[in-house]
C-alpha angles and dihedrals in degrees: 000000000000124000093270101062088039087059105050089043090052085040092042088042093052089040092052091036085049089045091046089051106045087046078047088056101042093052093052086052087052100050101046081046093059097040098052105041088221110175148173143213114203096161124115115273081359096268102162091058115093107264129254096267109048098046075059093055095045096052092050087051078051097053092045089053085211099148103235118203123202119191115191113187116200128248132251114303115230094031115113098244107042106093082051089054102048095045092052089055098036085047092049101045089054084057093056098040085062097056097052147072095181105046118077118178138191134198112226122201099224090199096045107036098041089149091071097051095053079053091056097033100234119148094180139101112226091013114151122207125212120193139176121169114304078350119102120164119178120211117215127222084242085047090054105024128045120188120245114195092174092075124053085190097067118010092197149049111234101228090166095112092046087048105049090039084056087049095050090051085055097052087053085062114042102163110068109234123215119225115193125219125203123246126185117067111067087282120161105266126242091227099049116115095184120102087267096054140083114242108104081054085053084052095049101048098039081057089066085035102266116137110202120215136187113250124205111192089176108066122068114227135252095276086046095255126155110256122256148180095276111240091251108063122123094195136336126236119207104179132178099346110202091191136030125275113256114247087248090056097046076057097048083054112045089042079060096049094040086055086062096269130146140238149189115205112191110182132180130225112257091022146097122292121189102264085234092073083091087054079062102052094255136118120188107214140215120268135032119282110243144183143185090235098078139176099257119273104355109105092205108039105099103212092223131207125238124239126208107277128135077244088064109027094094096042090054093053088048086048089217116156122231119220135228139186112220098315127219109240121237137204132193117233122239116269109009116244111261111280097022129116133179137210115188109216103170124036140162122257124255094280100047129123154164119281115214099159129266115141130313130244115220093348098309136083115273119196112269112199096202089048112027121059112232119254168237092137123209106219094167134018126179115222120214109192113192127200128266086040129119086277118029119050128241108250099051136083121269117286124224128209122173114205114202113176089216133050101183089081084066097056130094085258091065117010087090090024086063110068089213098025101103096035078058090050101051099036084048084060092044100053096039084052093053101243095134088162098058081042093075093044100053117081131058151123112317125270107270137160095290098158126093107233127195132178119230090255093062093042089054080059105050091043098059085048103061084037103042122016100031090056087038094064085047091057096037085050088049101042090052085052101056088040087061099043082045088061100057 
C-alpha cells in the first residue's frame, strides 16, 4: 500500500472516529436533556416561565399524588388563527407537564376524533377539559382566549395559564363552601353591582369555591327558633356595619365562635363595631390612620405595610399594594384576654398617625401634636382564639377572626382598583376556612400573554433553517476542508 492510500485511510479513520464522537456527544446531551428537564428563560420580565401561583398549585396536586387529566380538543381547521391557538395550548400544557408528576395531558383533533368528544360530552371546538378524580371542570375559548383588535400581529390574549391555575384552584377544593355574609344593618350587599357592593367579592371568591350567602341574625326561623350561625359556614363576614350589632346577634356570634368558627370584621371609622371586639383584645379608636406615603392621588388612602402572616406572604413577594379607604385605627388591650393571640398584617410607616381632624396643609391632613395621636398605626390584626380561653371551649378547634379597620376595600369601587385588594381577600377567606394548602397557591403575578406565537409562515422559515441552511454550512465547512487538504 503506498503513502497515498495510507494517508486518506488514516485521514478518512480519525474523520469517522471524530464524527462518531461528536453524534456520541450530541445523543448523551440529549439524553440528559431529556432526562432532566433542565431549562432555561431568557426572555424579558420571564415571561415564558409558569407563573408564582400556579408552580404553587401544581406542587400541592403533587403532594396530594391525585393523577389530573387534562384533554384539550383543537380548534376549528381553515380558519387564520388556528394553527396560533393550538400551539399556545399545546405550548402551555407541555409546561405544565413538565412541572409536574401528577398532570398528564393529551391533544384531541375535534374533526377527526369526534368519538372522544361525544365520551366526554364536549360540542365545542378548543374546549379544554380538567379532571381530578369524581372532579371535571371545561374551559371555555372565552375562558382561555380573549380577543385583541388593537394589534393585526396577534388577534387574541392568551388567558390559558390564568385559567388552568384557577382550575386547578377549583379541583383542590372539590366540595363548594358557604360564607356567609351579615344583613341588617345598612351593610354593602353581596348582589350589588354598583361601586358600594360586593360582586365582584361573590366572583372572586366562587372562583376558589366559595359560595357566598346573605345571613339575617335577627329573624327567628319557621319553626320559631332563635337565629344562629347555620352548620355549614365556612366563615362569616360581618362588613361595614351602619348599626350595632343586638345583644341576640353579638350571642349568635360569639356561640359560633366559641364552637372554633371564623370570622372578617371589616369596620369603618366613625361607625359601629360588635361590642364583643374588646372580648378580643382589640379597641377601634377614634380618628383615621394616616401617612405621608399616600395612593395618588387619593388624600385619604394610607399606603400600609405588610407584616409577616401566611395572608400576606404572597402579597409581599408580589410586592402588590393593598388599598384603604380612610382606615379606622386599632389598638390591642393590655394585657390580651386568656387564650387570645394577635398577629398585626397591615400597619402604618414610620411617620403614620391618627387623624382626628385640625386644619390641612396643601389640601391634605398633616399631622397636629396637641390633636392626633402619633403612629404606627395598626390598620389589620389576625386573632387567633385557642381553646380553653374565655371564648372558645375547650374541646373545639381554634377559632379565627380577622379584624380590618376599613370595609370599603372590600366593595366593587375598590376590590380591581387595589392592586392587592382581591389576592387579600382571597387569601383572607382562605386562611379564616382552614385551607391552608390552597393558602400558599393562591397569589402571583397577573395573568398576562406568556406563549411564543408564530404564523406558518414563521414556522416554514425556521424549519428550513434547522433543515437546510444550518446542514448546508456544515457541508460547505466540510467541503472547504477536504478542497484544501486536497490540495497538499
Amino acid at each position: 500500500m503506498n503513502q497515498i492510500w495510507r494517508r486518506r485511510i488514516a485521514y478518512g479513520s480519525n474523520a469517522t472516529l471524530v464524527s462518531v464522537m461528536i453524534i456520541g456527544v450530541l445523543v448523551l446531551v440529549y439524553l440528559l436533556a431529556d432526562s432532566q428537564r433542565v431549562r432555561w428563560d431568557l426572555s424579558a420580565d420571564a415571561l415564558n416561565t409558569l407563573q408564582q401561583d400556579t408552580e404553587a398549585k401544581l406542587r400541592v396536586l403533587d403532594d396530594e399524588q391525585v393523577p389530573v387529566r387534562i384533554t384539550a380538543f383543537t380548534y376549528q381547521r381553515g380558519k387564520d388563527d388556528t394553527v396560533l391557538r393550538d400551539r399556545a395550548v399545546r405550548d402551555l400544557l407541555v409546561e405544565l407537564d413538565l412541572r409536574s408528576e401528577v398532570l398528564e395531558y393529551r391533544i384531541v383533533d375535534f374533526d377527526r376524533e369526534r368519538l372522544t368528544a361525544e365520551k366526554l360530552g364536549v360540542t365545542d371546538y378548543g374546549t379544554v377539559v380538567v379532571q381530578r378524580g369524581e372532579d371535571r371542570i371545561d374551559l371555555r375559548d372565552r375562558d382561555m382566549f380573549r380577543r385583541n383588535p388593537r394589534s393585526a400581529d396577534l388577534p387574541f390574549d392568551f388567558l390559558g395559564e390564568g385559567a388552568l391555575s384557577r382550575s386547578f384552584a377549583q379541583l383542590l377544593a372539590p366540595t363548594r363552601r358557604v360564607a356567609y355574609v351579615l344583613q341588617g344593618h345598612g351593610e354593602p350587599s353581596p348582589t350589588d353591582r354598583g361601586a358600594t357592593g360586593l360582586s365582584e367579592l361573590v366572583t372572586a371568591l366562587d372562583l376558589e369555591r366559595y359560595e357566598v350567602a346573605p345571613l339575617d341574625l335577627l329573624r327567628t326561623d319557621r319553626e320559631g327558633r332563635g337565629p344562629v350561625v347555620p352548620e355549614d359556614a365556612a366563615f362569616v363576614v360581618v362588613a361595614g356595619l351602619r348599626s350595632g350589632l343586638t345583644p341576640q346577634e353579638d350571642d349568635a356570634l360569639l356561640a359560633y365562635l366559641s364552637g372554633g368558627g371564623s370570622v372578617l370584621l371589616a369596620l369603618e371609622a366613625g361607625q359601629a363595631a360588635p361590642s364583643f371586639l374588646p372580648r378580643l383584645g382589640l379597641l377601634q379608636l377614634e380618628g383615621v390612620a394616616m401617612d405621608t406615603v399616600l395612593v395618588f392621588p387619593f388624600r385619604d388612602r394610607p399606603v400600609p405595610v405588610y407584616r409577616d402572616h401566611a395572608i400576606t406572604q404572597a402579597l409581599r413577594q408580589s410586592q402588590k399594594i393593598s388599598v384603604l379607604a380612610a382606615p379606622a385605627p386599632l389598638r390591642a388591650t393590655e394585657p390580651l384576654p386568656e387564650g387570645v393571640r394577635h398577629s398585626p398584617l397591615l400597619v402604618g410607616g414610620r411617620e403614620s398617625w391618627i387623624e382626628r381632624g385640625g386644619p390641612s396643609e396643601g389640601g391634605g391632613a398633616a399631622y397636629q401634636a396637641e390633636l392626633d395621636a402619633p403612629g404606627p398605626t395598626l390598620m389589620a390584626v389576625a386573632v387567633d382564639l385557642l381553646p380553653g380561653g374565655e371564648l372558645v371551649r375547650r374541646t373545639r378547634p381554634p377559632a379565627k377572626v380577622l379584624v380590618v379597620g376599613d370595609a370599603e376595600w372590600l366593595t366593587n369601587g375598590l376590590l380591581l382598583e387595589g392592586p392587592g385588594n382581591r389576592d387579600l381577600a382571597v387569601a383572607a377567606a382562605q386562611w379564616l376556612a382552614g385551607d391552608e394548602a390552597r393558602l400558599s397557591a393562591t397569589v402571583g403575578r397577573p395573568t398576562a400573554q406568556r406563549r411564543l406565537a408564530l404564523t406558518g409562515q414563521e414556522t416554514e422559515r425556521i424549519r428550513l433553517i434547522s433543515l437546510l441552511l444550518l446542514p448546508g454550512l456544515v457541508a460547505l465547512i466540510g467541503l472547504f476542508t477536504w478542497w484544501g487538504r486536497r490540495g497538499r
